[in-house]
N, C-alpha and C positions, 0 to 999 in steps of 0.2 A: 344616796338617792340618784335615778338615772335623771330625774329634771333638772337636776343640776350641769348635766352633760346639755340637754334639750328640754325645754319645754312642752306641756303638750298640746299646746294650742301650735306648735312648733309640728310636732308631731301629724297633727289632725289638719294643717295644710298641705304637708307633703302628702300625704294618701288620699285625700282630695284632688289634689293637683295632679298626681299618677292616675287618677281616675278620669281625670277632664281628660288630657293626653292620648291615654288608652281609647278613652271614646272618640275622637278626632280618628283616629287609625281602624278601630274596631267598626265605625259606621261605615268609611270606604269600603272597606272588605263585604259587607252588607251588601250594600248594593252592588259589588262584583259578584253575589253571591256566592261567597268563597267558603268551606270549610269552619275555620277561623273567624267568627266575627266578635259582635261588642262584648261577647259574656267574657269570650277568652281572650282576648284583648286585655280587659280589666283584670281578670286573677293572672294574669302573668304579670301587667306592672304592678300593681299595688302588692303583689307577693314579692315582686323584686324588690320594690320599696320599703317593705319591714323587715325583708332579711339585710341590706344594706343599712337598715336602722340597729336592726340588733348588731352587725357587724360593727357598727361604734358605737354605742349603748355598752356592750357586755362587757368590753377590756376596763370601763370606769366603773362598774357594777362593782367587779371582784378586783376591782386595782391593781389587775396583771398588765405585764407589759410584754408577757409571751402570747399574747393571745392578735395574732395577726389578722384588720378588716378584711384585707383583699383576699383570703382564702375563701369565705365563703361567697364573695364577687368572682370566682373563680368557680366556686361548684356551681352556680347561677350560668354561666356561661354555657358549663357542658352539660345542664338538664335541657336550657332553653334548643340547644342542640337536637337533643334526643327527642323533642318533642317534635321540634321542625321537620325531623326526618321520619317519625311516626305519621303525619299526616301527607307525606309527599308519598312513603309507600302505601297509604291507606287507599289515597284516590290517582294512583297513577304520575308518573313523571312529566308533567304539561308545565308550559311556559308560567301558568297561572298561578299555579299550586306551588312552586316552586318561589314566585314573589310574596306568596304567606308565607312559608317557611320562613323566608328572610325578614319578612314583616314582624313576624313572633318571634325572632330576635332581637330587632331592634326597639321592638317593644320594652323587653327586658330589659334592655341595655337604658332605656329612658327612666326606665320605674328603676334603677341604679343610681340612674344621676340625680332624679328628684330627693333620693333617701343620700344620698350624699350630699346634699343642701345645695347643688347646682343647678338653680331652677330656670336662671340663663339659657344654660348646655341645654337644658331638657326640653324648652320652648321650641328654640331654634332649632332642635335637632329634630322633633315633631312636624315643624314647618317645612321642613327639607324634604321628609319625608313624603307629605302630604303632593306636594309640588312636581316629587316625584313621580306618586301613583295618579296622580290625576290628570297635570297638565304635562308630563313626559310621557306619559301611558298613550295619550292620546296623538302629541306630536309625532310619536314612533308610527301610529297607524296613517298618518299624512302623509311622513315622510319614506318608510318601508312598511307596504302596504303587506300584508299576509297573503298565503294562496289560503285555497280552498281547496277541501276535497272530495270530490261528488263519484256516484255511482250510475253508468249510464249501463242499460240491460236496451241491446236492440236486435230486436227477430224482423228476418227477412225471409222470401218466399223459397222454399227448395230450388227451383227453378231457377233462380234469379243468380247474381252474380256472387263467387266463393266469398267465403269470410274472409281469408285469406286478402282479399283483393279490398273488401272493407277495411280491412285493418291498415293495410298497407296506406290507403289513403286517410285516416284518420290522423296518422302520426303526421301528417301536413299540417292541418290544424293547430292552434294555439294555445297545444296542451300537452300536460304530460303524462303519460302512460305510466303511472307507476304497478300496474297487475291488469293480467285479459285472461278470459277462459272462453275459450270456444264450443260450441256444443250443436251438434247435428242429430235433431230428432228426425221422425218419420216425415211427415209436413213442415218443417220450416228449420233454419240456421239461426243459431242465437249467437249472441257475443257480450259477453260482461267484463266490461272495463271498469278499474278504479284509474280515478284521473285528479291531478294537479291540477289547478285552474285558476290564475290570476283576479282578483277580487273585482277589478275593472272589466272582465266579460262579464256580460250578459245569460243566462242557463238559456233566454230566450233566442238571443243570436245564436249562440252554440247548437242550440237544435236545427235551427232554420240551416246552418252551416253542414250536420250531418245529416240531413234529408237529401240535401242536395249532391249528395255522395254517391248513395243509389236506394232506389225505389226500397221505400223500408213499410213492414207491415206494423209495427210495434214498434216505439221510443220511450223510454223512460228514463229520467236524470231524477235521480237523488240528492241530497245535498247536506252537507254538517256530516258525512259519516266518520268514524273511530277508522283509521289504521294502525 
């Protein structure tokens, strides 16, 4: 009988416990609204935690001693893989999506140590975790603050001075030009920049800053867009 290996009130706190775990991980992810939250959180540990069950369970079932746990701790490793990479190509390669990935790794890797009877390892390593995404996610943005990337569209008068000559004074400013398109209709000169922009300006300084460039009929700054 396998109760003789475990019991299963043995049993019924490790898949519990893989369940608390996973919900500690799977809530953060919530509110980052991520991909990945509490549902899938929980079927990746508590599935890691019954195949690491049966992985020492089965060898005392059939009383073999060919029958090796850490193999299917090993196929566990390269699904958890293939899933992390499924959802990074699903929604794009971003800084975010990329700490789910590794999040639903390490998830696995917790619902392994709880079915391993390491309930220490698996606290602690949740803890670490947690510490990480929360109160290091945040120090990061204190301490290396992000840019931003915004879309400014601005028409000035035929008349009025070349784009050419806007532009040139824009790169003064306290920004970076990552793409411009210039465009000369019948009545007026446009100019569409994508820009780089440090989180500590202003959109509103920044405008008062190209007004004062040259007489402009139209300004529009965007902000949050995709490049």
């Amino acid at each position: 009988m396998w109760t003789e290996v475990i019991s299963e009130q043995e049993v019924i706190i490790r898949i519990l416990l893989s369940v608390v775990l996973a919900l500690a991980l799977g809530i953060e992810r919530e509110f980052k609204q991520q991909p990945a939250g509490i549902r899938t959180h929980i079927l990746i540990s508590v599935g890691s935690c019954m195949l690491m069950l049966l992985s020492i369970i089965v060898p005392h079932i059939y009383h073999s001693t060919n029958i090796d746990p850490a193999r299917i701790a090993a196929q566990i490793v390269s699904w958890v893989g293939f899933l992390g990479a499924g959802a990074i190509m699903r929604n794009g390669i971003t800084t975010k999506l990329l700490t789910t990935a590794a999040n639903i790794w390490v998830t696995a890797a917790i619902g392994m140590t709880v079915g391993a009877w390491l309930y220490m390892v698996a606290s602690l390593t949740t803890f670490v975790i947690l510490a990480n995404l929360i109160f290091f996610g945040r120090a990061k943005g204190w301490f290396f603050p992000q840019n931003r990337y915004c879309s400014v569209q601005i028409s000035i008068d035929k008349k009025g001075p070349a784009l050419a000559e806007l532009y040139e004074s824009m790169k003064k400013l306290p920004i970076d030009i990552v793409s411009y398109t210039l465009k000369d209709n019948k009545k007026n000169q446009e100019l569409h920049l994508i820009i780089r922009l440090e989180r500590s300006i202003s959109l509103f300084a920044l405008e008062k800053d190209i007004r004062k460039l040259s007489p402009i009929e139209a300004l529009n700054i965007s902000e949050n867009i995709k490049v």
